[in-house]
C-alpha positions as a Markdown table, in Angstrom:
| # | Residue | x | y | z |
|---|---|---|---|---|
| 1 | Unk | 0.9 | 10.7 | 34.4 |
| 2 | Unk | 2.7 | 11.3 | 37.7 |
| 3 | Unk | 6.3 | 9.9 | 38.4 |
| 4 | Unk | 7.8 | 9.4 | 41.7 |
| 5 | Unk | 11.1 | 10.5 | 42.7 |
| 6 | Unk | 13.0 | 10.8 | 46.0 |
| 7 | Unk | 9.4 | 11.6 | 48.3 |
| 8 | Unk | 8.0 | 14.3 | 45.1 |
| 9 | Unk | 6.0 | 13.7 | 42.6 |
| 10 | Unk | 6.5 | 14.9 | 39.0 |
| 11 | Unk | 3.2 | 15.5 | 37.0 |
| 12 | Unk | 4.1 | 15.5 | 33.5 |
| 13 | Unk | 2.7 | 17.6 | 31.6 |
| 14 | Unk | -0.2 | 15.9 | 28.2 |
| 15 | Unk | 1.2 | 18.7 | 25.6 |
| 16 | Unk | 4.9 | 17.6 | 26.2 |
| 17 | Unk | 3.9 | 13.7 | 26.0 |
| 18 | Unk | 2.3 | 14.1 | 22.5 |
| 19 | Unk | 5.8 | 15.8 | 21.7 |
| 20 | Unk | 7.7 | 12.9 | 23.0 |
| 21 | Unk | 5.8 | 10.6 | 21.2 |
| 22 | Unk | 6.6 | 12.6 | 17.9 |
| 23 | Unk | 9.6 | 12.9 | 18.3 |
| 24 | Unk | 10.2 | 8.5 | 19.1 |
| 25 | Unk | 8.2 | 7.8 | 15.9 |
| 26 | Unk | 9.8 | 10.4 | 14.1 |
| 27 | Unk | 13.4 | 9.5 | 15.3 |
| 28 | Unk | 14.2 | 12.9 | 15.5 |
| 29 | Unk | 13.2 | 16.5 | 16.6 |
| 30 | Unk | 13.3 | 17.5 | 13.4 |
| 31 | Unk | 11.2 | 15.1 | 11.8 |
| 32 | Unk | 8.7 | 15.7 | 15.3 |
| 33 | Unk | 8.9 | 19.6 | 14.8 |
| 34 | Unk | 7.7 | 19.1 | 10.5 |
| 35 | Unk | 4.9 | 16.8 | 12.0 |
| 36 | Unk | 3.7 | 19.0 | 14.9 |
| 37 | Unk | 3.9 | 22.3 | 12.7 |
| 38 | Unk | 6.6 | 23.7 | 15.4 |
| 39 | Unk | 10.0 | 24.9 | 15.7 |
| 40 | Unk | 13.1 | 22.6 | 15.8 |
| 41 | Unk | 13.9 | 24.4 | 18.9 |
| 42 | Unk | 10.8 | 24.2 | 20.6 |
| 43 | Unk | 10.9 | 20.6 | 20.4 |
| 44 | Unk | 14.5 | 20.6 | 21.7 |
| 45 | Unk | 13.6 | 22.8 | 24.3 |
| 46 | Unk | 10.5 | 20.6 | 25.3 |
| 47 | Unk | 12.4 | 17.9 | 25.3 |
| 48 | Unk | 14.7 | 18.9 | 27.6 |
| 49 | Unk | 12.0 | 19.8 | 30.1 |
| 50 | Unk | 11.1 | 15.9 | 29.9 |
| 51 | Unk | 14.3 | 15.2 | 30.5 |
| 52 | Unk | 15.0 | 16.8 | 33.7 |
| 53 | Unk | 11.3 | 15.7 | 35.2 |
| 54 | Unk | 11.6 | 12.3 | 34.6 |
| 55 | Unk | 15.4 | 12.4 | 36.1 |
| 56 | Unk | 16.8 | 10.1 | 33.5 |
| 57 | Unk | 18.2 | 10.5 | 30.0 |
| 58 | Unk | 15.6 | 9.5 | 27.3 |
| 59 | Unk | 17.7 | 10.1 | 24.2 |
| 60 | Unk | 20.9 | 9.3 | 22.8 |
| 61 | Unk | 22.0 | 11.7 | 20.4 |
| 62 | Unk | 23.3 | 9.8 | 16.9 |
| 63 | Unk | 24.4 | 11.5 | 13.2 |
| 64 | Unk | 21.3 | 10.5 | 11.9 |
| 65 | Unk | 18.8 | 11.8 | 14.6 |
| 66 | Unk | 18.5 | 10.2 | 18.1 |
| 67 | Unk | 17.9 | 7.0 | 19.5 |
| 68 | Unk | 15.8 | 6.2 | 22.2 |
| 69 | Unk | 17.7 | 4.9 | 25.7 |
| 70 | Unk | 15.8 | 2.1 | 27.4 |
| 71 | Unk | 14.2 | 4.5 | 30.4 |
| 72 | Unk | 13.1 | 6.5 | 26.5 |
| 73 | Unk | 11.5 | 2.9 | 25.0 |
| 74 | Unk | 9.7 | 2.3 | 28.4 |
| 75 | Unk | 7.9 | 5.8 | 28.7 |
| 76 | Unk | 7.0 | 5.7 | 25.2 |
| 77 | Unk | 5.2 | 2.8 | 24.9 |
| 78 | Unk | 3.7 | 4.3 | 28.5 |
| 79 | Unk | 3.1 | 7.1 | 26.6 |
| 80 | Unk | 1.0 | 5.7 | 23.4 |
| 81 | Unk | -1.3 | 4.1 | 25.5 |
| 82 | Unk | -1.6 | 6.9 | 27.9 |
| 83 | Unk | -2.6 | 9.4 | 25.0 |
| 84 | Unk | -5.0 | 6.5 | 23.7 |
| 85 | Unk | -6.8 | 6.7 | 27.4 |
| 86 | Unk | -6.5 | 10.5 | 27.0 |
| 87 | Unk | -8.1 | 10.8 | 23.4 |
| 88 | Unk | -10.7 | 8.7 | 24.3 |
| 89 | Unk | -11.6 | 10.5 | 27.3 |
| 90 | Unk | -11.8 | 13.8 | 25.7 |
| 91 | Unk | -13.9 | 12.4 | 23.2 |
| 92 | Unk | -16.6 | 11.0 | 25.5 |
| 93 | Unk | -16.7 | 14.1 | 26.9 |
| 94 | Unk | -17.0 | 15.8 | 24.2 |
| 95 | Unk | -20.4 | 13.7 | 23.1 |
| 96 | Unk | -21.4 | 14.2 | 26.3 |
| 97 | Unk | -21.9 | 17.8 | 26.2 |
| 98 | Unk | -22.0 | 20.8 | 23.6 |
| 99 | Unk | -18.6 | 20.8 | 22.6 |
| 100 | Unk | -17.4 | 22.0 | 19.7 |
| 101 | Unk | -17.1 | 19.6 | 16.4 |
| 102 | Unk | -13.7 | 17.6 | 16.0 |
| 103 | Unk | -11.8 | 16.0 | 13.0 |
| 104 | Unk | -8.7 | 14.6 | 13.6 |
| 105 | Unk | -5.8 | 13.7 | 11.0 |
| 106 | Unk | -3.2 | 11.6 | 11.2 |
| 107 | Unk | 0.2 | 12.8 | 9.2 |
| 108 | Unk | 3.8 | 11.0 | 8.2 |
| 109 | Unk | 6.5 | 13.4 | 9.4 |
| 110 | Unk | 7.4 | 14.5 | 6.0 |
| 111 | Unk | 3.6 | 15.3 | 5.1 |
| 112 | Unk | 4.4 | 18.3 | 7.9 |
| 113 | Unk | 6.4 | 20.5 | 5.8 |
| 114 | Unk | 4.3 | 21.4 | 3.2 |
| 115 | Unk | 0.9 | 19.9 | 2.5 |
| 116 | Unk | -0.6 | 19.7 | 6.2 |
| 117 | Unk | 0.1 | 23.1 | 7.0 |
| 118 | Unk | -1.2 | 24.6 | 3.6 |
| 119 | Unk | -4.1 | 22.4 | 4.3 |
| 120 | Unk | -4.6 | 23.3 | 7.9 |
| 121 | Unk | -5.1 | 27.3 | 7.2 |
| 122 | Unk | -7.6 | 26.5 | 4.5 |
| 123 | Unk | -9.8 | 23.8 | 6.5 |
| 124 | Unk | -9.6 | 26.8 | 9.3 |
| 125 | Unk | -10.4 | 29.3 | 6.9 |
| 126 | Unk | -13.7 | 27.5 | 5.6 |
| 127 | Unk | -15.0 | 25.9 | 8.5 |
| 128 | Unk | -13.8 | 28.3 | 11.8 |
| 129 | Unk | -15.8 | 26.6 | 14.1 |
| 130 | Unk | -14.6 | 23.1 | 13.7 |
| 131 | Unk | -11.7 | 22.0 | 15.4 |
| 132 | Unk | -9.0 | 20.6 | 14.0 |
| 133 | Unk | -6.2 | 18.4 | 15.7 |
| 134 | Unk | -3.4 | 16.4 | 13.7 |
| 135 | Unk | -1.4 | 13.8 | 15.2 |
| 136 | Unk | 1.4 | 12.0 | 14.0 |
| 137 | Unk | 1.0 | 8.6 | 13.0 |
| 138 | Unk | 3.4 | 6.6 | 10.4 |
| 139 | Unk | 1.7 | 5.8 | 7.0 |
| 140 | Unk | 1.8 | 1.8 | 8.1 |
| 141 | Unk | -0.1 | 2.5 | 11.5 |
| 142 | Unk | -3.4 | 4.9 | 9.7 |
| 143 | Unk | -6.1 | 2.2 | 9.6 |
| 144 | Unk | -5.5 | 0.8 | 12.9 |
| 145 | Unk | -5.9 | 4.5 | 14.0 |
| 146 | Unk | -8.9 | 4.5 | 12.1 |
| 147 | Unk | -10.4 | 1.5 | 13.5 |
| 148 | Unk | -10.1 | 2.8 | 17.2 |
| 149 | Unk | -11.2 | 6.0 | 15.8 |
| 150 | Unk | -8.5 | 8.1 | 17.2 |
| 151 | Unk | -8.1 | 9.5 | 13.8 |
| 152 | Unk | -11.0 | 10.4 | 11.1 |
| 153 | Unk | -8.5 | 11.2 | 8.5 |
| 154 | Unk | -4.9 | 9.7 | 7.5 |
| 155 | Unk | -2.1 | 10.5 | 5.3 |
| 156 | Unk | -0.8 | 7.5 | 3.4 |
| 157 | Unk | 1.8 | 6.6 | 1.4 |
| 158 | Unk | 3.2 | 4.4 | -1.0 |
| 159 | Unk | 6.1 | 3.8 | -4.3 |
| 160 | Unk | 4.6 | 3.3 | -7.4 |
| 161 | Unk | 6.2 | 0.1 | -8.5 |
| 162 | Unk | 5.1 | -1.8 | -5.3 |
| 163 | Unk | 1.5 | 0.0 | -4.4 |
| 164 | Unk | -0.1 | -0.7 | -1.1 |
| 165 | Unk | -3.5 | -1.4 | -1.2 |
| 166 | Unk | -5.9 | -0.2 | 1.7 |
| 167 | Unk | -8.6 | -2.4 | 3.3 |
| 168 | Unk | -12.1 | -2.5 | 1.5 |
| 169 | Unk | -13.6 | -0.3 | 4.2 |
| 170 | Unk | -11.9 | 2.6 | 4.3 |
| 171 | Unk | -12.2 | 5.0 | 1.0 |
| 172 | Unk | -8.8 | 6.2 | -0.2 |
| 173 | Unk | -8.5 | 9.5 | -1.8 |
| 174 | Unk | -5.6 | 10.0 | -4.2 |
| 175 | Unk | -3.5 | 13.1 | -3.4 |
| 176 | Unk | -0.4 | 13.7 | -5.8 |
| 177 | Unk | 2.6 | 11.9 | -6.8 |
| 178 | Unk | 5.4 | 13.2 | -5.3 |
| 179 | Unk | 8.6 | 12.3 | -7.6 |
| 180 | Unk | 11.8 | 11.1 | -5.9 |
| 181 | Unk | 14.9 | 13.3 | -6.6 |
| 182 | Unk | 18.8 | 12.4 | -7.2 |
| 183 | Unk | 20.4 | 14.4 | -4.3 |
| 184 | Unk | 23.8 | 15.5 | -5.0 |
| 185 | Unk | 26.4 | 17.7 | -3.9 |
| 186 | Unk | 26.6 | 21.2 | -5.1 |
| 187 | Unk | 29.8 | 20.5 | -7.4 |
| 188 | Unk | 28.8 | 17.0 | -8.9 |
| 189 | Unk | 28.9 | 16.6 | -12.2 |
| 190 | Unk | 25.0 | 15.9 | -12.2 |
| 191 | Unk | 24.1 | 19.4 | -10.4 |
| 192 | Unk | 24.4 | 21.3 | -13.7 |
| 193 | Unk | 22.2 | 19.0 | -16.3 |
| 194 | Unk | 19.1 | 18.5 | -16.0 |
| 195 | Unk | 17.1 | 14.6 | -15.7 |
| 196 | Unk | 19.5 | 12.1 | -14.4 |
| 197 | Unk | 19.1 | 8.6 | -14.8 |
| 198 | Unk | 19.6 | 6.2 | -11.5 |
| 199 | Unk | 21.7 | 3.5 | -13.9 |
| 200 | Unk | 24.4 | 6.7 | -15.0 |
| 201 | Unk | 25.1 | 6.7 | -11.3 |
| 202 | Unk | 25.4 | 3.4 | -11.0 |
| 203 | Unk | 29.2 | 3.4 | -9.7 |
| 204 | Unk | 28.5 | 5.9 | -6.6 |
| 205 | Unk | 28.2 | 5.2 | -2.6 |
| 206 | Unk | 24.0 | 5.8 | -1.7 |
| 207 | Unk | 23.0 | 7.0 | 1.4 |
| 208 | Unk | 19.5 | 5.5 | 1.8 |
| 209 | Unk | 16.4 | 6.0 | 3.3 |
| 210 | Unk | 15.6 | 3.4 | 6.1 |
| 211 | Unk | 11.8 | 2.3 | 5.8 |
| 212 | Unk | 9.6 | 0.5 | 7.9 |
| 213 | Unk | 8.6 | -3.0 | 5.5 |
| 214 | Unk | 7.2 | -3.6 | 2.9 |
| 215 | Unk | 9.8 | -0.8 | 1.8 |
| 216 | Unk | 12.6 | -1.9 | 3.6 |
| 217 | Unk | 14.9 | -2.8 | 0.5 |
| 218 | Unk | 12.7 | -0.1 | -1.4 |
| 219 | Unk | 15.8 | 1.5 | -2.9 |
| 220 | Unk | 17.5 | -1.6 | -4.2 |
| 221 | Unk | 14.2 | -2.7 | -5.7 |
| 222 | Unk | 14.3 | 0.7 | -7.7 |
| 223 | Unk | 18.1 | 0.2 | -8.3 |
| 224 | Unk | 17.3 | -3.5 | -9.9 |
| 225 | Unk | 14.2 | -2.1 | -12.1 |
| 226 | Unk | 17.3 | 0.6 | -13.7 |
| 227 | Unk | 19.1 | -2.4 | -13.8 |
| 228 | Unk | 22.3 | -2.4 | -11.3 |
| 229 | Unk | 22.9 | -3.5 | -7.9 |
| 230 | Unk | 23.6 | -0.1 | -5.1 |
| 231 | Unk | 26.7 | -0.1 | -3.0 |
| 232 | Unk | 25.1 | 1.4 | 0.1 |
| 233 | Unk | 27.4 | 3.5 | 2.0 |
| 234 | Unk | 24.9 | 4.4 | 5.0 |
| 235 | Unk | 21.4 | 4.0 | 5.9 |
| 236 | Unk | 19.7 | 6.1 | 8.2 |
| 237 | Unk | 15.9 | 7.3 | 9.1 |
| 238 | Unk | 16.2 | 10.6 | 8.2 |
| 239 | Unk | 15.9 | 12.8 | 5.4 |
| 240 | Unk | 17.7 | 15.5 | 6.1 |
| 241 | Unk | 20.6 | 13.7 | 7.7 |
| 242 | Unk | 20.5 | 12.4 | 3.8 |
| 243 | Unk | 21.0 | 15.9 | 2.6 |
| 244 | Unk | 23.7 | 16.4 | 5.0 |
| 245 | Unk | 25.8 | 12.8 | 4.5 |
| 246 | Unk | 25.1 | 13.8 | 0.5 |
| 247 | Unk | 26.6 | 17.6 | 1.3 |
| 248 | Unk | 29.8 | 16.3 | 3.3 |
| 249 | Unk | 30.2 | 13.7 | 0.3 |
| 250 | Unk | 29.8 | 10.6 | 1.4 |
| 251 | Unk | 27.4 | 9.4 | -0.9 |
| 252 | Unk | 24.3 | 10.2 | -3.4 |
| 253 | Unk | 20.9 | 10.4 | -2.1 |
| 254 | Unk | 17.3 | 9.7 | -3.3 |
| 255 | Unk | 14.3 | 11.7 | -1.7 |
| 256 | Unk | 10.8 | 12.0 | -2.5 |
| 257 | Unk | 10.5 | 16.2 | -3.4 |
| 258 | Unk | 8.5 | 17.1 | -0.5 |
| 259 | Unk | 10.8 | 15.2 | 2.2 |
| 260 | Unk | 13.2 | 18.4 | 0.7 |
| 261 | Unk | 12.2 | 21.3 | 2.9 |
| 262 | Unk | 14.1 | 23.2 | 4.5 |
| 263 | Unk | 16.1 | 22.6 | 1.5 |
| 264 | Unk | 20.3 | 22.8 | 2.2 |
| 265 | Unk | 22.3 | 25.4 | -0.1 |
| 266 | Unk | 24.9 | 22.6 | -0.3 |
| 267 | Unk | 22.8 | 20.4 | -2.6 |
| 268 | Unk | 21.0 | 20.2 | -5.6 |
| 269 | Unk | 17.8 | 17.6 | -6.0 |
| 270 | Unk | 17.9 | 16.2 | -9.7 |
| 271 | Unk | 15.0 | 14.8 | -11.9 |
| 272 | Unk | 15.1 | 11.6 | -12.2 |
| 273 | Unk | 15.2 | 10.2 | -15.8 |
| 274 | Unk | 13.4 | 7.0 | -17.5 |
| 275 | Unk | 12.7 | 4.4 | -15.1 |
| 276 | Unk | 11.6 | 7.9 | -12.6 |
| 277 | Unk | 9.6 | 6.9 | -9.3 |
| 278 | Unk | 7.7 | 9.0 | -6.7 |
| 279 | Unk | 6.2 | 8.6 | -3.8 |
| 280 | Unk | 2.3 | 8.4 | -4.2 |
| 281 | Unk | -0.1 | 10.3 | -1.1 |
| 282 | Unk | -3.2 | 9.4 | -0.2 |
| 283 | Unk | -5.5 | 10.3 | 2.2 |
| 284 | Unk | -7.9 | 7.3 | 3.8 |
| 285 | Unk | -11.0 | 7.7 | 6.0 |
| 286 | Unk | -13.9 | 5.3 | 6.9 |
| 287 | Unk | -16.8 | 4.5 | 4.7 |
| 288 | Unk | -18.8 | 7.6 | 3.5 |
| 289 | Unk | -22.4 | 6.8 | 5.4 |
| 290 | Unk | -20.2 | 6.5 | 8.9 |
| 291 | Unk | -18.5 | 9.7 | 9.1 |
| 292 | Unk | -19.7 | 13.1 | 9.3 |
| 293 | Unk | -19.6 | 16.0 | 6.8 |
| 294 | Unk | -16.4 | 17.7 | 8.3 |
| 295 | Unk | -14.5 | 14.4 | 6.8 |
| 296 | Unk | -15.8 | 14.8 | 3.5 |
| 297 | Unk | -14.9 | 18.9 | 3.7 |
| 298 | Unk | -11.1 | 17.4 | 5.0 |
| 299 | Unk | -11.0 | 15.3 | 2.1 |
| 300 | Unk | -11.9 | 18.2 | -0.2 |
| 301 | Unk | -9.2 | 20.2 | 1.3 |
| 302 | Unk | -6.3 | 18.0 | 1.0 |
| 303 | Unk | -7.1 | 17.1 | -2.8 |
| 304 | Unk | -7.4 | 20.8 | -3.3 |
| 305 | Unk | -4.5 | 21.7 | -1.6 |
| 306 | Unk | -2.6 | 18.8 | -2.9 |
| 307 | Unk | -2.9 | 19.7 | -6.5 |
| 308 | Unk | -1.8 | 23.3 | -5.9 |
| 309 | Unk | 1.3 | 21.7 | -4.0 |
| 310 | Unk | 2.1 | 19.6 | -7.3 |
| 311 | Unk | 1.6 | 22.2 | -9.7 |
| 312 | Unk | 4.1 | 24.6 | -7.9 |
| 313 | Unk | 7.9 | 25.2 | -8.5 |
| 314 | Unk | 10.7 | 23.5 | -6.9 |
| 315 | Unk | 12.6 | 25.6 | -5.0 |
């Protein structure tokens, strides 16, 4: 993409795009750094770079993360569609000559911390000589990704109590259940027990999750099955701005246990008790005759790795 300013020209730079564009569908660099396996830092640092070759501020920074300016919205919906054109490209070329074999996942920002790395190192580990590139992509966007092919793998997910059912061409492999947690402050009353059950906190401020729909009153839907109605103190898009809003008091939070790391020393994440809900992960690709073995291999990998990921202690 080049970008004219004052008589120069600005080339800007693929790598940095596909941070960008983490980082808007993310909301924040830390939610961008989880998804692209990097450092917080590294993304700020990036990001700053941007900044100062495009000449104009892309980001307003907010509590709860930041918040795209309007020169920010414009460059990346430029950007999606430039890294479409790029993608394809690179795979036309790559059918075109000997290149080496491809899978590409799409991953949530919260599958980043945990289960994509693990999974990453052991797809690596058995099969060295395939590439392997993940790309962010929110849980709501994986089958158009999948129709375009600019994925062969995505990370899913979904509440128990209102699942979301993929089309009938695409195979979904169920990962794990990942179990919401109570977040609370260090000194609350609930730190010390152990299950806590939503209704017994019926009386506190929430700071809530902001989803996307179908899950965009997700939390009072869970707050009406334990039968009360939440006074919501704050939304925002962020998990850990909930684990630092929960730490300074403002409210309780609920979280889905791998949304936890890095985990704050401020806060404690509580079992829920009867009515519990998680989070459920699955992974979807196309139909089994139309994609090739490394897919299947993926597949393998996450279950594998998924089910070591459930069966370990919190921290």
């Amino acid at each position: 993409m080049h970008l004219h300013q004052s008589g120069a020209t600005t080339v800007l730079d693929l790598r940095r795009l596909r941070i960008y564009a983490a980082v808007a569908e993310g909301g924040s660099f830390t939610a961008a750094a989880s998804a692209l396996c990097l450092s917080q830092p590294a993304v700020s640092q990036q990001m700053a770079i941007l900044e100062r070759e495009v000449g104009v501020a892309l980001f307003e920074r907010v509590p709860r993360g930041i918040r795209l300016t309007p020169a920010g919205e414009l460059l990346a919906q430029r950007t999606a569609r430039l890294l479409a054109e790029a993608s394809a490209v690179e795979d036309e070329l790559r059918r075109l000559g000997a290149g080496t074999q491809e899978v590409r996942l799409g991953a949530f920002p919260t599958a980043g911390a945990d289960l994509v790395p693990l999974a990453i190192r052991a797809f690596r580990e058995r099969h060295p000589d395939v590439r392997l590139v993940v790309t962010p992509v929110h849980a709501d966007e994986v089958e158009a990704h999948l129709h375009s092919s600019r994925i062969s793998v995505g990370l899913v997910w979904d509440y128990d109590f209102s699942p979301q059912p993929a089309g009938p061409e695409f195979e979904r492999a169920e990962l794990l259940a990942d179990p919401l947690r109570v977040i609370v402050p260090a000194g609350h009353p609930a730190a010390g027990g152990g299950e806590v059950a939503l209704r017994d906190l019926a009386e506190e401020p929430w700071i809530v999750r902001a989803h996307r729909p179908p899950y965009a009153r997700a939390f009072e839907h869970m707050c009406r099955i334990a039968g009360f109605e939440p006074r919501v103190a704050f939304r925002t898009d962020n998990y850990q701005a909930i684990q630092g809003l929960v730490a300074a008091g403002i409210g309780l939070g609920v979280a889905p246990r791998l949304s936890l790391a890095p985990r704050r020393g401020d806060i404690v994440a509580v079992p829920m008790a009867a009515p519990a809900f998680s989070r459920r992960i699955a992974a979807l690709a196309a139909a089994q005759a139309s994609r090739p073995s490394a897919v299947d291999d993926l597949l393998d990998v996450l279950r594998v790795t998924a089910d070591a990921l459930s069966r370990s202690p919190e921290a």
